[in-house]
C-alpha positions as CSV (number, residue, x, y, z in Angstrom):
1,X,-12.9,3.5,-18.0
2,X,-15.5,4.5,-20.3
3,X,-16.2,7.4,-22.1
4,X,-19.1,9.0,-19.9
5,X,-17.3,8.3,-16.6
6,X,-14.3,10.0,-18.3
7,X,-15.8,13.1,-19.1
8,X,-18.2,13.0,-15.5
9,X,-14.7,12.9,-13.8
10,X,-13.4,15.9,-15.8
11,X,-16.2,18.3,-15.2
12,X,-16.4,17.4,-11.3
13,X,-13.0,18.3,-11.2
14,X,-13.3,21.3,-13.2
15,X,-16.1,22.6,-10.9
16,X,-14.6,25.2,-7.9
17,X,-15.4,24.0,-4.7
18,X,-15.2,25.8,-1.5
19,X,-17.9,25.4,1.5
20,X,-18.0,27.7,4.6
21,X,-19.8,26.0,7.8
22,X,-19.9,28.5,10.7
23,X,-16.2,29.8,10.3
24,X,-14.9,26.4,9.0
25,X,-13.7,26.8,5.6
26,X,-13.8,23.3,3.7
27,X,-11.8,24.2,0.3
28,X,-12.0,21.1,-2.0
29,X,-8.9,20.6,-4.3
30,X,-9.5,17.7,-6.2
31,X,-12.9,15.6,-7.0
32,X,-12.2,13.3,-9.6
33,X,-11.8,9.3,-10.8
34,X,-8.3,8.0,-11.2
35,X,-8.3,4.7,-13.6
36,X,-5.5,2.5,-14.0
37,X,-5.3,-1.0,-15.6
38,X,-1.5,-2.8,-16.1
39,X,1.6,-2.3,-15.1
40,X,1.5,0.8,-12.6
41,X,3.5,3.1,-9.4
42,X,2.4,5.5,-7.7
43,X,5.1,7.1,-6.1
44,X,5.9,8.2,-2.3
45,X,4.4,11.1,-1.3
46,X,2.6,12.8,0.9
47,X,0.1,15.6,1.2
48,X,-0.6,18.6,3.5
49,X,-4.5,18.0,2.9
50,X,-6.6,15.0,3.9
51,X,-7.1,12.7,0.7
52,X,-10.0,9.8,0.5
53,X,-9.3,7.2,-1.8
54,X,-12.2,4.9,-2.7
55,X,-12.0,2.3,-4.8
56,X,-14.9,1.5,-7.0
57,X,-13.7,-1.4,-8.7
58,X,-10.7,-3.7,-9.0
59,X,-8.0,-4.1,-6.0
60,X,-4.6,-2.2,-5.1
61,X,-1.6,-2.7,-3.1
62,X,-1.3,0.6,-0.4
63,X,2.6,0.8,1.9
64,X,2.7,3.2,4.0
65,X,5.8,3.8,6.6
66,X,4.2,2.0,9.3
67,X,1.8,-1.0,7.3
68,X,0.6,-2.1,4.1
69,X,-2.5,-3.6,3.2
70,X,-5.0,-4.7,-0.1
71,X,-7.7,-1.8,-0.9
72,X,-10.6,-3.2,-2.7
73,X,-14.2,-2.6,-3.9
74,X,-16.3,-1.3,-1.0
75,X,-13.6,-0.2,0.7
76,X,-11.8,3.3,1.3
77,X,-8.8,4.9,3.3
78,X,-7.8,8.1,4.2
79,X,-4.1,9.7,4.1
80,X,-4.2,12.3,6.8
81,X,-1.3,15.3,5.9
82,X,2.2,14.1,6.5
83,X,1.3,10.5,5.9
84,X,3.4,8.9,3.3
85,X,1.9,6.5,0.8
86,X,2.5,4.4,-2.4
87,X,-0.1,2.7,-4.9
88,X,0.8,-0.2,-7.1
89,X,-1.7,-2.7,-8.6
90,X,-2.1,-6.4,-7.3
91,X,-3.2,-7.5,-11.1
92,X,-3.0,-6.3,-14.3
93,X,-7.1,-5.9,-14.1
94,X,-8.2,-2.2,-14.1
95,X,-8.3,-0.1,-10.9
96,X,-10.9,2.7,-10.4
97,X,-10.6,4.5,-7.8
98,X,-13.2,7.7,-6.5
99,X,-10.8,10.6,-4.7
100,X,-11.8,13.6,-3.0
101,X,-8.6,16.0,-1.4
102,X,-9.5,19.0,0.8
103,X,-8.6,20.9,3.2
104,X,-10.3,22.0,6.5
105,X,-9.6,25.1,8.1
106,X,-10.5,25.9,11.4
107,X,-11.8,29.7,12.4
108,X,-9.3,31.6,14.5
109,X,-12.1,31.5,17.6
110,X,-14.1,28.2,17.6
111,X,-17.9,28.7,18.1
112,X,-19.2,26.9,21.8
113,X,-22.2,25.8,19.6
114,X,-23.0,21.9,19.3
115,X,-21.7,21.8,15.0
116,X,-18.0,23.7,16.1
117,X,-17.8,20.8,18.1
118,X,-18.7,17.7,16.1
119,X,-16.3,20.2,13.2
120,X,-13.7,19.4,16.3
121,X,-14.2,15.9,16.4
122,X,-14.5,15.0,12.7
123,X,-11.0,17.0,11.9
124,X,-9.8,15.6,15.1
125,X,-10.5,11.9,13.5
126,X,-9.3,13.1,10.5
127,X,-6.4,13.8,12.1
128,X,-4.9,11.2,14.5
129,X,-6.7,7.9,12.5
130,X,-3.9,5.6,11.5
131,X,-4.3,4.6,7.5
132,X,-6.2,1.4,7.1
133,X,-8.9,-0.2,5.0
134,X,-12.3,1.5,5.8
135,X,-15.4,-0.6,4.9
136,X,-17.8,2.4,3.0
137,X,-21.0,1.3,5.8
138,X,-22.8,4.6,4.8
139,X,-22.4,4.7,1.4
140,X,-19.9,7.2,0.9
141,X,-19.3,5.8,-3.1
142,X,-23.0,6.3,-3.8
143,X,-22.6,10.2,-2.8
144,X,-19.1,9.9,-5.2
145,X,-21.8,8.8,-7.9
146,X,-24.2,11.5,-7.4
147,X,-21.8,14.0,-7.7
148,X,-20.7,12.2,-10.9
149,X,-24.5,12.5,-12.6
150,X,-24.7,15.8,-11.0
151,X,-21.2,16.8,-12.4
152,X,-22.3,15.3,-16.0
153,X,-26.1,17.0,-16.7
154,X,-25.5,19.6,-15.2
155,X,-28.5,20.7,-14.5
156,X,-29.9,24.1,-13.0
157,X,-28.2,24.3,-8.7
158,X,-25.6,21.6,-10.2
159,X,-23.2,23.5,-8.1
160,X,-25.6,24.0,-5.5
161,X,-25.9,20.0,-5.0
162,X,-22.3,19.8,-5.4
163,X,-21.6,21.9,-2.6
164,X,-24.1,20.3,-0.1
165,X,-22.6,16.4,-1.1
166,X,-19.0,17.5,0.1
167,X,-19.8,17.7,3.9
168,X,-22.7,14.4,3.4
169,X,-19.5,12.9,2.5
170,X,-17.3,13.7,5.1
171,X,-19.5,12.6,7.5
172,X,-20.0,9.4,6.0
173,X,-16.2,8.7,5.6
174,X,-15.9,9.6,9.4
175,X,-18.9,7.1,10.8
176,X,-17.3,4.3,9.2
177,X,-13.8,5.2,10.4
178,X,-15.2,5.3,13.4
179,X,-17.0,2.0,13.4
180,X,-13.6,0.4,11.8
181,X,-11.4,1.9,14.0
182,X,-9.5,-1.1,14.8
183,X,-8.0,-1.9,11.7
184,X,-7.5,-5.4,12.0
185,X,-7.0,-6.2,8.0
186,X,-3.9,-3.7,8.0
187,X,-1.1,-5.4,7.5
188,X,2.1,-3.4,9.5
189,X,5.1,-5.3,10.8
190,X,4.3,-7.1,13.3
191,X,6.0,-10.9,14.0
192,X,2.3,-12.2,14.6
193,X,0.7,-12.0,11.3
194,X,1.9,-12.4,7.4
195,X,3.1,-8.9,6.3
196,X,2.4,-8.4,2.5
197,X,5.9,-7.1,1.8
198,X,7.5,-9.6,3.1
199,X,6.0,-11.8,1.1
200,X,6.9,-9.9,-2.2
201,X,10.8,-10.0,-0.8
202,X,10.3,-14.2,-0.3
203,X,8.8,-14.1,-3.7
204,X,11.4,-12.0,-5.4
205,X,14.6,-14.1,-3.6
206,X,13.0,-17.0,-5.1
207,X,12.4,-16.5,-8.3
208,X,15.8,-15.0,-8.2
209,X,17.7,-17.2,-6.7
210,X,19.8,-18.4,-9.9
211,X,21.1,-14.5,-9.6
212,X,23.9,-12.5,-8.3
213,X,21.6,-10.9,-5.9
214,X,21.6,-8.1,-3.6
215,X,19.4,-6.7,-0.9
216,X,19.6,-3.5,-3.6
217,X,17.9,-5.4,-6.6
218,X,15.1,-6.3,-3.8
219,X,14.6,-2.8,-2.7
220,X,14.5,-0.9,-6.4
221,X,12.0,-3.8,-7.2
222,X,10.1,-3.3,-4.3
223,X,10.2,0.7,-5.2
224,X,11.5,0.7,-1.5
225,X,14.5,2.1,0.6
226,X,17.0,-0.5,1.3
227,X,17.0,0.4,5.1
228,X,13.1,-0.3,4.6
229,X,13.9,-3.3,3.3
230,X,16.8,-4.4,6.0
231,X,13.5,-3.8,8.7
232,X,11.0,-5.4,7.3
233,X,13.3,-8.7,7.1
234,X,14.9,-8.2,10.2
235,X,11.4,-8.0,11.9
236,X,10.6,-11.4,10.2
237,X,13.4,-13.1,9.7
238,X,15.9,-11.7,13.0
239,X,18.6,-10.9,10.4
240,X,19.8,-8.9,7.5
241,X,18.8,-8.6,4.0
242,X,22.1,-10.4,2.6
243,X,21.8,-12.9,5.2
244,X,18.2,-13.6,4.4
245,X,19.3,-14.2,0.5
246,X,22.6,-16.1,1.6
247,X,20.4,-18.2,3.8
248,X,17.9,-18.9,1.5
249,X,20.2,-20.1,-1.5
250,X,21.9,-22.5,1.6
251,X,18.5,-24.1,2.0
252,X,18.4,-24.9,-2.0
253,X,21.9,-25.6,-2.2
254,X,21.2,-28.2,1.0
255,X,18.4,-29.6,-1.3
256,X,20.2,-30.5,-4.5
257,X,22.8,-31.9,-2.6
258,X,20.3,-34.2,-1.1
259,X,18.1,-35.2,-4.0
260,X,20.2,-34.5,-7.3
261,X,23.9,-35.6,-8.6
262,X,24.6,-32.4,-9.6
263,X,28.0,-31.4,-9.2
264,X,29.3,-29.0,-6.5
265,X,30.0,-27.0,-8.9
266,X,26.9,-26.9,-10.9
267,X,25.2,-25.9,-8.2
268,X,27.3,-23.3,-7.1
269,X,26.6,-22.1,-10.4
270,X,23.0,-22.6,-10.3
271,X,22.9,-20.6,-7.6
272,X,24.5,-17.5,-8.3
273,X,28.0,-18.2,-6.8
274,X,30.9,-17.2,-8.5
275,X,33.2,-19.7,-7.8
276,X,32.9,-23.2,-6.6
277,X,35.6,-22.3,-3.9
278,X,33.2,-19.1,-2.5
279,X,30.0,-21.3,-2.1
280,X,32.1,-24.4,-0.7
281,X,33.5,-21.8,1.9
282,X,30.1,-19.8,2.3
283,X,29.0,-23.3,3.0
284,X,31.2,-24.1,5.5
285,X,30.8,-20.6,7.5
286,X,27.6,-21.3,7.6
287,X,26.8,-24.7,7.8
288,X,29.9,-25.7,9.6
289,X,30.9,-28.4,7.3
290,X,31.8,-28.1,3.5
291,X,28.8,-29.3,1.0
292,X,30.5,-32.2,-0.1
293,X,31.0,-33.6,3.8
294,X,27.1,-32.7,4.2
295,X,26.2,-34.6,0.7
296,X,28.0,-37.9,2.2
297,X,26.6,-37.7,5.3
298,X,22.9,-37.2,4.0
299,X,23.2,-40.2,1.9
300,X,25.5,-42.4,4.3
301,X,22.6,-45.4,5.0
């Protein structure tokens, strides 16, 4: 990130700001750019204030307890409070991302005047909205830049500006949630579509699969639970984790036997069995025959 975004982001987010609009009381507690380039995590956590997260350039991986799904330039999403979320980078490129949290506050009487009730409807959407890639239709990252030059010159009603482009950007966030509502590019766990998370775990077993491995080593790579793990696999795959990894070395154990002269016990070896008796008899259990009967009666002409 260079050197004048750098210092824009740190005096926007030095800036105090806190907007009242007829007894609503918007108090913003972050406005700043988050850049990351590499090797990165962002935790699980969760917030008791909405936080918009848009990315300006560059692409990131977003799990949330229900979906996961690929955030990219041009595109935003919104963690409502109590909703649980972790960043992590789909390449080493860097990530920018433009990230306004605030709270909204609602006055103990709401007016019966037309703005209380569109102040209703945008929290309401706020709200209940499930967290999913927004596309940025109204140009919600060109009112993050304004308050960025604004931020920077800081010239005479800075603040002033600053103030007015809080709610100019909540109502832009809200039209295109609205317009997106259906978020088809989420990704949750569903058995009708490729989940991303899945595919990491099929990715991991694989290049793994010369390992000891267990469903533990997939869920502290995946920066996951294991019982997250065991349902995102059982949703795919109708079984456990272990199974899933005991299945999977099977099918490349069943492949060597097939095509190579490896040994039985080379490739109990190369496949992360400890001893040529446990594979033969994981085999078996499995299989129903040992790997040697199932090597003879693949080749048999």
């Amino acid at each position: 990130m260079d050197h004048r975004l750098i210092r824009a982001s740190q005096r926007l987010s030095e800036t105090p700001i806190s907007i009242s609009m007829d007894g609503y009381h918007i108090e913003v507690f972050w406005f700043r750019v988050m850049s990351k380039e590499g090797e990165w995590y962002i935790r699980r956590h969760a917030h008791s204030t909405y936080e918009f997260h848009f990315c300006a350039q560059g692409e990131c991986l977003v799990d949330t307890d229900t979906s996961s799904f690929i955030i990219k330039k041009g595109y935003f999403y919104l963690s409502a409070p109590g909703v649980y979320h972790t960043q992590r980078p789909v390449n080493t490129s860097e990530f920018i991302e433009y990230s306004l949290n605030c709270n909204i506050r609602k006055p103990e009487i709401p007016p019966q005047h037309s703005l209380g009730k569109e102040m209703e409807c945008l929290i309401s959407l706020f709200t209940n909205s499930p967290c999913f890639p927004v596309a940025d239709h109204f140009g919600v990252a060109s009112l993050f830049n304004q308050a960025l030059e604004e931020a920077e010159q800081r010239r005479l009603g800075y603040e002033w500006n600053l103030q007015s482009l809080i709610p100019r950007i909540l109502t832009a966030s809200a039209r295109a949630i609205e317009l997106d509502q259906t978020p088809a590019s989420a990704k949750t766990v569903s058995l009708s579509e490729p989940n991303i998370r899945m595919t990491m775990i099929e990715e991991y077993v694989d290049a793994h699969i010369r390992e000891d491995m267990s469903p533990q080593d997939i869920a502290r790579y995946m920066n996951l639970s294991e019982k997250q793990i065991a349902r995102i696999v059982s949703a795919y795959k109708g079984f456990s984790t272990k199974k899933y990894i005991t299945r999977t070395k099977l099918r490349r154990a069943k492949e060597l036997l097939i095509s190579d002269d490896m040994p039985i016990k080379e490739i109990a070896k190369h496949l992360g069995f400890s001893s040529e008796y446990y594979f033969s008899a994981v085999f078996k259990l499995h299989e129903g025959i040992p790997p040697g009967v199932f090597r003879t009666s693949m080749t048999l002409p």
